[in-house]
TORVEX-940305 format. One record per atom (N, C-alpha, C): atom name; x, y, z. Coordinates in steps of 0.2 Angstrom, whole numbers, plus 5000, padded with zeros to 4 digits. Example, Ala and Ser with C-alpha at 12.3 -4.5 7.8 and 13.67 -1.06 7.14 Angstrom:
2
atom; east; north; up
N; 5066; 4972; 5039
CA; 5062; 4978; 5039
C; 5066; 4984; 5039
N; 5064; 4989; 5035
CA; 5068; 4995; 5036
C; 5064; 5000; 5039
***
This chain:
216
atom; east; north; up
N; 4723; 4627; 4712
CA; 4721; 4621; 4711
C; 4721; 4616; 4717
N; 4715; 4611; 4719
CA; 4716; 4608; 4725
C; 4723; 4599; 4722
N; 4721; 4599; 4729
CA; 4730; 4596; 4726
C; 4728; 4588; 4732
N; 4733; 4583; 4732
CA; 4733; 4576; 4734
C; 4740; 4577; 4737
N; 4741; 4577; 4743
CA; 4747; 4581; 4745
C; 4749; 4575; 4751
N; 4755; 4568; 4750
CA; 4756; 4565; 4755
C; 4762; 4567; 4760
N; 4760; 4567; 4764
CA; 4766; 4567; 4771
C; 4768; 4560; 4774
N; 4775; 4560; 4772
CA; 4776; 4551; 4775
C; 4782; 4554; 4780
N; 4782; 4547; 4784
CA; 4790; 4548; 4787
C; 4789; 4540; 4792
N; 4793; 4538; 4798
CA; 4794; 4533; 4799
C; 4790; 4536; 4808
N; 4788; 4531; 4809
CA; 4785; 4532; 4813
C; 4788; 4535; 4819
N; 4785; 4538; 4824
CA; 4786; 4545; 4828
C; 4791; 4550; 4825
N; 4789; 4553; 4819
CA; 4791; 4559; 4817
C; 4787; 4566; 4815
N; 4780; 4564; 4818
CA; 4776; 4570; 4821
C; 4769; 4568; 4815
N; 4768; 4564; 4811
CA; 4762; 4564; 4806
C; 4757; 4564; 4809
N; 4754; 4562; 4813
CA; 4746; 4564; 4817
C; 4748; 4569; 4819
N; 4752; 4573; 4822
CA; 4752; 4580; 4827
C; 4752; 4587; 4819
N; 4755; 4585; 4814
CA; 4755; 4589; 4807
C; 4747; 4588; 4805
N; 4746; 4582; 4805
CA; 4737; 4583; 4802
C; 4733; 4586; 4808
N; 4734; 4585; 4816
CA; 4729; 4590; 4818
C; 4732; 4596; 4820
N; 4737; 4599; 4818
CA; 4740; 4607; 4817
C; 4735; 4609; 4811
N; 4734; 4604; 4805
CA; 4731; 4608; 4801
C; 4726; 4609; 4801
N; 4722; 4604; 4804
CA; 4716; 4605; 4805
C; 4712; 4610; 4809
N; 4719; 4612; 4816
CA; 4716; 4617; 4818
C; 4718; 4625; 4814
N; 4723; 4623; 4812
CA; 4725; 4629; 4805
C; 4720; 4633; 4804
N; 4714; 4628; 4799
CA; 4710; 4628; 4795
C; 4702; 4631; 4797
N; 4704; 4626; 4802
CA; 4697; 4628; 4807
C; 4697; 4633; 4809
N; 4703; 4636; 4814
CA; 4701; 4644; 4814
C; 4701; 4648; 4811
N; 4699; 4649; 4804
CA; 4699; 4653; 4798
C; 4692; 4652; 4797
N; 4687; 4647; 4799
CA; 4682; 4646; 4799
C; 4680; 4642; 4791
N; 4686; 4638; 4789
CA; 4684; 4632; 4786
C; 4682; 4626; 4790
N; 4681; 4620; 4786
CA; 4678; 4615; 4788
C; 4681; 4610; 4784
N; 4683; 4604; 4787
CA; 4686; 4598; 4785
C; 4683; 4590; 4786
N; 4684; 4587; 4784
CA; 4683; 4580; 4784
C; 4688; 4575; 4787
N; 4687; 4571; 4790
CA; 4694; 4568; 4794
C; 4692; 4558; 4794
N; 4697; 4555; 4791
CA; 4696; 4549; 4790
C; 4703; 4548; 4794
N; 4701; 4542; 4798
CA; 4710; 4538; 4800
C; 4707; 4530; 4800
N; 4710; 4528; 4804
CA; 4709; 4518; 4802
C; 4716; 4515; 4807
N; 4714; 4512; 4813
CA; 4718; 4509; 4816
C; 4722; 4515; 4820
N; 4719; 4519; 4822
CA; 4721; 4523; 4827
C; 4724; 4519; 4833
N; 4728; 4523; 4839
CA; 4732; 4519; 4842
C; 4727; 4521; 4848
N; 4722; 4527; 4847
CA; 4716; 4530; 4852
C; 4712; 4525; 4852
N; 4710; 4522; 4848
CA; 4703; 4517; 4848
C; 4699; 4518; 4839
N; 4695; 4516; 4838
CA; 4688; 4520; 4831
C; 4688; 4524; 4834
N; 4689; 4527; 4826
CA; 4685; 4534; 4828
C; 4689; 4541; 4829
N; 4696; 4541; 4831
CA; 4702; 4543; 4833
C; 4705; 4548; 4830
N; 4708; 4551; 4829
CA; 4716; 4554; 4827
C; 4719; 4558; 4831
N; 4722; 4554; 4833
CA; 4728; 4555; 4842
C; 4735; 4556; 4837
N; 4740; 4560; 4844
CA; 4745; 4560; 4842
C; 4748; 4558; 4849
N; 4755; 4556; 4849
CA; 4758; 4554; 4854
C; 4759; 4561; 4859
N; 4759; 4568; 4857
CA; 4756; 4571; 4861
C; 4754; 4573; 4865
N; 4749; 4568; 4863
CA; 4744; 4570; 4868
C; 4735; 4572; 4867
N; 4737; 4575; 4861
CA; 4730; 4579; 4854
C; 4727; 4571; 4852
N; 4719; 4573; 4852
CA; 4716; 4570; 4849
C; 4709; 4573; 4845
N; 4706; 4572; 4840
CA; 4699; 4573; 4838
C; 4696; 4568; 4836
N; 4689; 4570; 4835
CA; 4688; 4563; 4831
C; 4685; 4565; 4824
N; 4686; 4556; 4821
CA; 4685; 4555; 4814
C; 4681; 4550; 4811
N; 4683; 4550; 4805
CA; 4677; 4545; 4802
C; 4683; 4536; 4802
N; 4679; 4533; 4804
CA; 4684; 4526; 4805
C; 4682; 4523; 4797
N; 4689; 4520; 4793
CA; 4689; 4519; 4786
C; 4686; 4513; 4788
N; 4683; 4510; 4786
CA; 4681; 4502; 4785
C; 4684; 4499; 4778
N; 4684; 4493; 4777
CA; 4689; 4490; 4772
C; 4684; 4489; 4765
N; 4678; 4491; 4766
CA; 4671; 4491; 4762
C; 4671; 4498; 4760
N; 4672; 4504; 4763
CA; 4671; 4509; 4762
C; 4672; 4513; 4757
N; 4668; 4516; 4752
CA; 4670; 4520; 4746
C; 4670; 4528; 4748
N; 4679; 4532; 4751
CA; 4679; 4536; 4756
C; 4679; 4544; 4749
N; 4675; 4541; 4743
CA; 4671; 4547; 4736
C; 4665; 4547; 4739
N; 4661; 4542; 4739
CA; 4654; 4543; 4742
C; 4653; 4545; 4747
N; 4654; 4541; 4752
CA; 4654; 4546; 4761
C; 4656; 4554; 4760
N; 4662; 4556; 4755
CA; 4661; 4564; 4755
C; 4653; 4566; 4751
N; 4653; 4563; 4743
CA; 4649; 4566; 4742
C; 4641; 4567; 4744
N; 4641; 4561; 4750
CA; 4633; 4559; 4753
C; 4635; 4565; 4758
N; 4639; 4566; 4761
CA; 4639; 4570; 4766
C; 4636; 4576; 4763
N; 4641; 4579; 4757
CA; 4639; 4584; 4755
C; 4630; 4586; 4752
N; 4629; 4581; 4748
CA; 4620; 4581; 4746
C; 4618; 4581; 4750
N; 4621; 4578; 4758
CA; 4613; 4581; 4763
C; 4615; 4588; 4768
N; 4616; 4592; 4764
CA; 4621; 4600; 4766
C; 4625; 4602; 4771
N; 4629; 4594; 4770
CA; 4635; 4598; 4775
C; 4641; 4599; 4772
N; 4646; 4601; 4776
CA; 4650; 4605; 4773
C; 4658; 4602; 4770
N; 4662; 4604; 4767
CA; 4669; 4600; 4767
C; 4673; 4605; 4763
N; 4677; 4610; 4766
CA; 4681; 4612; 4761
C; 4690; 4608; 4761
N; 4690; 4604; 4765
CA; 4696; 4600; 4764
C; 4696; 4593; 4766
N; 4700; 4589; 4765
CA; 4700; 4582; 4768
C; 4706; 4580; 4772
N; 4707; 4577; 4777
CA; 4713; 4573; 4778
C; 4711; 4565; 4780
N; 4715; 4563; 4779
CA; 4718; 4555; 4780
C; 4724; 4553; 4784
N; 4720; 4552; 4790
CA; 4730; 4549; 4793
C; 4728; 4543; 4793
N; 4736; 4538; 4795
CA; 4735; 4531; 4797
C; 4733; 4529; 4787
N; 4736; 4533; 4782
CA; 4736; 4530; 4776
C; 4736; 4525; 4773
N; 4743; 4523; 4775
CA; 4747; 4517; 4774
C; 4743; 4512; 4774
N; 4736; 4511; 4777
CA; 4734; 4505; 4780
C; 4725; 4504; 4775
N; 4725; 4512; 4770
CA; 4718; 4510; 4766
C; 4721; 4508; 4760
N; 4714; 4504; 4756
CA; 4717; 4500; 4751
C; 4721; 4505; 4745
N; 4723; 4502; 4741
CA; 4723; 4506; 4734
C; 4718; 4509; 4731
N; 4711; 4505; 4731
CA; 4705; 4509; 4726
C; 4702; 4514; 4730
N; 4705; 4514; 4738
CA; 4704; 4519; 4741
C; 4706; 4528; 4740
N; 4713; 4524; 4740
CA; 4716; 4530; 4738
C; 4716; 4533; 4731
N; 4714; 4529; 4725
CA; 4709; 4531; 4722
C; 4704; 4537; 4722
N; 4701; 4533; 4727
CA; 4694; 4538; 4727
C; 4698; 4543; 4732
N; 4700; 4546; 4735
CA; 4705; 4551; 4738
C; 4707; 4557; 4734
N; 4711; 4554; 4726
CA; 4713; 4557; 4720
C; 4706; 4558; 4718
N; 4701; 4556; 4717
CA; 4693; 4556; 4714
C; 4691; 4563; 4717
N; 4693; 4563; 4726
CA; 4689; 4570; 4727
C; 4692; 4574; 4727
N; 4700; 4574; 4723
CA; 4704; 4580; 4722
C; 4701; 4581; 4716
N; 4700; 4579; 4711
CA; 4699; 4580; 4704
C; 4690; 4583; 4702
N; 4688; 4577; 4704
CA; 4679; 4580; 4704
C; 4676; 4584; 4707
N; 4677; 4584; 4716
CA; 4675; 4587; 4720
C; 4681; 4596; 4722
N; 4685; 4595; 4716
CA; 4690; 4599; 4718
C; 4690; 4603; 4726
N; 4692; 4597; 4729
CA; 4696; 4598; 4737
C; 4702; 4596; 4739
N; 4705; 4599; 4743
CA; 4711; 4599; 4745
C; 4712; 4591; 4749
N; 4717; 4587; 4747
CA; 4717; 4580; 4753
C; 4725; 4579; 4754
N; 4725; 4580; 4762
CA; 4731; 4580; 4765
C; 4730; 4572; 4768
N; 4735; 4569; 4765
CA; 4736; 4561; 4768
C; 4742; 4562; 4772
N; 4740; 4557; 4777
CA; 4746; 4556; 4783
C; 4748; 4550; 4782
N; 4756; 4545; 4781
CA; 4757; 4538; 4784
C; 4763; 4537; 4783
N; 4766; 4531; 4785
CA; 4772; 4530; 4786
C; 4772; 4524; 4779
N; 4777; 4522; 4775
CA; 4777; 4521; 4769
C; 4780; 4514; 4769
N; 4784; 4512; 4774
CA; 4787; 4504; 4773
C; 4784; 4502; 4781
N; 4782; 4494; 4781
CA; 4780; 4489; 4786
C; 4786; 4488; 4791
N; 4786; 4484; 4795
CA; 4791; 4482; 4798
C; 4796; 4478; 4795
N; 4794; 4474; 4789
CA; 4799; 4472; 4784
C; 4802; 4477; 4779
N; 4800; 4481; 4777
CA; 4804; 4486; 4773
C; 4801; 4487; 4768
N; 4795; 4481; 4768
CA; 4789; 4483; 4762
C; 4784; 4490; 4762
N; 4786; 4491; 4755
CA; 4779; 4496; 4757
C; 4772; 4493; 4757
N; 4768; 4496; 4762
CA; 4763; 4498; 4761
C; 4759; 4499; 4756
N; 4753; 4494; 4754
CA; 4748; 4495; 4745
C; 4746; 4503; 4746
N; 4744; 4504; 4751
CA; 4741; 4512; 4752
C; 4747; 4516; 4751
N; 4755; 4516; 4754
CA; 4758; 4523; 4754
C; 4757; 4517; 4747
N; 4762; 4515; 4742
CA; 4762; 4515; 4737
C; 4758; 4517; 4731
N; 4751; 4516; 4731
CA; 4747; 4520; 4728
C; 4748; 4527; 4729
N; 4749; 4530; 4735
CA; 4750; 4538; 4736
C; 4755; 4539; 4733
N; 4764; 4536; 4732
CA; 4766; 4538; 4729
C; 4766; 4540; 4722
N; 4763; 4536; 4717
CA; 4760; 4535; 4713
C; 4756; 4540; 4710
N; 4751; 4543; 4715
CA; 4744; 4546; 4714
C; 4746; 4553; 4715
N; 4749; 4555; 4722
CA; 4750; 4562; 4725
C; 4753; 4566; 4720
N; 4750; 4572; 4721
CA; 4754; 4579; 4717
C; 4760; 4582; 4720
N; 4759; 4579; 4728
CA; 4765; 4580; 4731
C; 4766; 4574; 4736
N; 4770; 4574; 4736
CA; 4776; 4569; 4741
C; 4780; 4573; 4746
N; 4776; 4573; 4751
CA; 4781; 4577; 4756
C; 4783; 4573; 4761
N; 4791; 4570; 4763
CA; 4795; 4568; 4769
C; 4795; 4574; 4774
N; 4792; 4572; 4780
CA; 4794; 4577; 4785
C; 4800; 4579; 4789
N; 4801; 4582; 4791
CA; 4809; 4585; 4792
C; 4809; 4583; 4799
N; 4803; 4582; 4804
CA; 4807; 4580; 4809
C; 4807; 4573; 4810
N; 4816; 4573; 4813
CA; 4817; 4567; 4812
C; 4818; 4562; 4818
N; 4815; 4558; 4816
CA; 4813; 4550; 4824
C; 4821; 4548; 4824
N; 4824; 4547; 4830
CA; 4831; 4546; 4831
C; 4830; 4536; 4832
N; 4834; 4534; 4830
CA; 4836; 4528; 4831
C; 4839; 4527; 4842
N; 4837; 4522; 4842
CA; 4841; 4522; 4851
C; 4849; 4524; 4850
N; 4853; 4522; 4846
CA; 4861; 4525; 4845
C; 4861; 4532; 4843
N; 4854; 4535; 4843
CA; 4857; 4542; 4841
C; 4857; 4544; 4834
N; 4859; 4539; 4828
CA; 4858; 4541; 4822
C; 4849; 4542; 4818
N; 4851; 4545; 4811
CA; 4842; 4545; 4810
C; 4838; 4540; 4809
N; 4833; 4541; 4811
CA; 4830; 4533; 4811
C; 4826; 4534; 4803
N; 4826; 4527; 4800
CA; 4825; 4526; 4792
C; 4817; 4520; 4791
N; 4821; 4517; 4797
CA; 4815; 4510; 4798
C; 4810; 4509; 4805
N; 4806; 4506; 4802
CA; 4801; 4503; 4811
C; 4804; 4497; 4811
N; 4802; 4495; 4818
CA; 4804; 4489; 4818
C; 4796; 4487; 4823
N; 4795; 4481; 4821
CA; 4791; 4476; 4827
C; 4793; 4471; 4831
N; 4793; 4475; 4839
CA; 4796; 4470; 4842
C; 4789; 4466; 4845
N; 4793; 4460; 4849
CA; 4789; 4457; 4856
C; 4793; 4457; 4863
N; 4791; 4461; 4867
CA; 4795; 4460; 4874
C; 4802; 4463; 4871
N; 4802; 4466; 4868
CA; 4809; 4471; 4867
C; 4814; 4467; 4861
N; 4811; 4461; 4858
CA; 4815; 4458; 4853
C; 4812; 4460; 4845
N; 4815; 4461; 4840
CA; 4815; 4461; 4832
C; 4809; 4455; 4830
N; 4804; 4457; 4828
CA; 4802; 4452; 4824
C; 4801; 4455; 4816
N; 4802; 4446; 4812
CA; 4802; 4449; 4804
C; 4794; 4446; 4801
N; 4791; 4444; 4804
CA; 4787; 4438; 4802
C; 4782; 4439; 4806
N; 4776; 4440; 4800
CA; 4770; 4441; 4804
C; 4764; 4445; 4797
N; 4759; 4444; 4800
CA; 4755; 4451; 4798
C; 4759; 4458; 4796
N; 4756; 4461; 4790
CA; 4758; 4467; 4788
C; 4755; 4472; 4792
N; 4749; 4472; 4795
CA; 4745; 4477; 4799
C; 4744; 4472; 4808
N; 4747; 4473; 4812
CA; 4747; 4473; 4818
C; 4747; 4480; 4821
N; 4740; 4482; 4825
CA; 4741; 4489; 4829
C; 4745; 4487; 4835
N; 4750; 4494; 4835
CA; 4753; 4493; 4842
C; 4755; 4499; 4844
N; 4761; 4502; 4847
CA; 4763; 4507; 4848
C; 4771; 4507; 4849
N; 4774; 4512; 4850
CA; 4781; 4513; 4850
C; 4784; 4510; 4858
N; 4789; 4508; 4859
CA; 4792; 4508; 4866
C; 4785; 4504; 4869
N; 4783; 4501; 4869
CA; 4779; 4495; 4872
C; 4784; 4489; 4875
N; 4783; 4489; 4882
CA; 4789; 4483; 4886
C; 4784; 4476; 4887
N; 4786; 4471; 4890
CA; 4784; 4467; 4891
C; 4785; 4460; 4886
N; 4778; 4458; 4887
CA; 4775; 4452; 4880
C; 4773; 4456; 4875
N; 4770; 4462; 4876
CA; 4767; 4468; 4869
C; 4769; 4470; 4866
N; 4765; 4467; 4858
CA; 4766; 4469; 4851
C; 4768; 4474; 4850
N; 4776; 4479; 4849
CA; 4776; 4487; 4849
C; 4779; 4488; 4844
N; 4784; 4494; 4844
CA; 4786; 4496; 4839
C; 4792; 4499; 4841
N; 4796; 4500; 4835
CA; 4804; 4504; 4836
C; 4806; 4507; 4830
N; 4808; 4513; 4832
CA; 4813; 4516; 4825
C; 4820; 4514; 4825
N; 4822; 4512; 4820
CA; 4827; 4510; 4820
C; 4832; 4514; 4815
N; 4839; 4514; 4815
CA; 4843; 4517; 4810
C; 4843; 4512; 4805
N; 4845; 4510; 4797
CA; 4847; 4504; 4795
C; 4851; 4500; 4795
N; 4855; 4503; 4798
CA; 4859; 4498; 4801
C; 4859; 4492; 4806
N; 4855; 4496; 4812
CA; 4852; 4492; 4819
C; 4846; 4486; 4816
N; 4843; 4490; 4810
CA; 4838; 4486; 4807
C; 4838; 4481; 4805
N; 4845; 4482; 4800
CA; 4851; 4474; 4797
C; 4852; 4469; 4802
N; 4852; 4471; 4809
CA; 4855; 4468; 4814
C; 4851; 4466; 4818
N; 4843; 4470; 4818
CA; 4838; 4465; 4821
C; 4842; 4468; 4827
N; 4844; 4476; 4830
CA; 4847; 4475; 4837
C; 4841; 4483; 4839
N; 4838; 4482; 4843
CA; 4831; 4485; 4849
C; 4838; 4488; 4852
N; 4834; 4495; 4856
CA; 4836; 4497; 4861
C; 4839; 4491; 4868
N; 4832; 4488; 4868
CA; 4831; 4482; 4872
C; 4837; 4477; 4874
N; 4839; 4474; 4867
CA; 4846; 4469; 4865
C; 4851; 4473; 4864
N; 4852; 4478; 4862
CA; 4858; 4483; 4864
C; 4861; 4482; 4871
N; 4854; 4486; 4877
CA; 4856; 4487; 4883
C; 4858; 4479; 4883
N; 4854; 4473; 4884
CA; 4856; 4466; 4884
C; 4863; 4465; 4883
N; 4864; 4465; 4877
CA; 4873; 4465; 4874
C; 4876; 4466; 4879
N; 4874; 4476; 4881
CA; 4880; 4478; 4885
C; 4879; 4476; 4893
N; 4876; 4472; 4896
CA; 4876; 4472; 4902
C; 4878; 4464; 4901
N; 4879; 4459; 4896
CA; 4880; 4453; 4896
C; 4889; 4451; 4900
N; 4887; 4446; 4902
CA; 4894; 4444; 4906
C; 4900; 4444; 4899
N; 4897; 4438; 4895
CA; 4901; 4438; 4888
C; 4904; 4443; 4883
N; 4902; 4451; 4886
CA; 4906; 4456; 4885
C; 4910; 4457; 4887
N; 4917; 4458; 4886
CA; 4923; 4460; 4889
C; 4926; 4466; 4888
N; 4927; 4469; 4896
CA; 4928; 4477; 4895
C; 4935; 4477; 4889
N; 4936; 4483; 4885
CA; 4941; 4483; 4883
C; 4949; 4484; 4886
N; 4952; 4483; 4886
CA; 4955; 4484; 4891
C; 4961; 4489; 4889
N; 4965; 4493; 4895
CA; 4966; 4499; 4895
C; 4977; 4498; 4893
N; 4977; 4502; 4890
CA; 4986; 4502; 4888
C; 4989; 4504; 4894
***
């Protein structure tokens, strides 16, 4: 039975580098797949992993009916024995939908990739209809470390190395970005609570205002 199969986790814990594992999986077995992402951090058009791997794919539009685009594909005789979706998180609801539409009608396999809560701790309308919708819900096992070391649970969005809470739900950016640049952080929930960055950690610990402990 073809299945709707979600991989989520927090951002840098391998989800683009899983969907192009599988795609070459599949490909050299000499199946053929379909590849949608949206806001890739490569450009349109995209599915990059930090890596270094990239291929390209079909760019979601927010008008896109991603049932029809397979089935047109298909009526004008090309091929799709599977689907993926990375960068999930960020297509609508009736998208995902139709995703569920081409497991069910087009009985094909769709392997979706995203990360499930915003940098406020909201989920995402996309992963939330996946959880909802998928046959499966797979959390990926490798885990993105927080800067203290523990496991990382949350993203955060910084600027120039600061926590922000407020803003757009979708801002493209990337991890570990310095300066004035829109980036991103994994954080443990604790550091999350605290609003404390690699950045302002190191800050804290090199501040005058800190005082060594001192010795018995």
């Amino acid at each position: 039975m073809s299945e709707l199969v979600f991989f989520c986790g927090t951002m840098d814990c391998g989800k683009s580098t899983l969907a192009l594992q599988i795609e070459h999986n599949r490909s050299a077995r000499g199946l053929q797949g379909m590849i949608f992402t949206r806001n890739d951090r490569a450009g349109q058009g995209k599915l990059s992993s930090r890596l270094g791997l990239v291929t390209d794919a079909v760019e979601v539009e927010d008008s896109m009916d991603v049932y029809a685009h397979v089935v047109d594909h298909l009526s004008q005789g090309g091929r799709a024995d599977y689907v993926i979706a990375d960068e999930a998180q960020f297509l609508a609801p009736e998208q995902i939908d139709q995703l569920a539409r081409i497991v069910d009608d087009l009985e094909l396999d769709v392997y979706a990739f995203g990360i499930t809560t915003d940098f406020r701790t909201k989920l995402f309308p996309g992963s939330q209809r996946l959880v909802e919708l998928a046959d499966r819900v797979e959390v990926l096992q490798v885990e993105a470390l927080c800067w203290c070391g523990a496991r990382a649970t949350h993203n955060a969005r910084t600027v120039g190395g600061v926590m922000v809470v407020e803003g757009a739900q979708v801002v493209v950016g990337d991890v570990n970005q310095s300066a004035d640049e829109i980036g991103y952080e994994v954080l443990c929930r604790r550091h999350h609570r605290r609003r404390m960055t690699a950045a302002t950690a190191r800050a804290a610990a090199l501040s005058p205002d800190v005082l060594p402990v001192q010795q018995s």
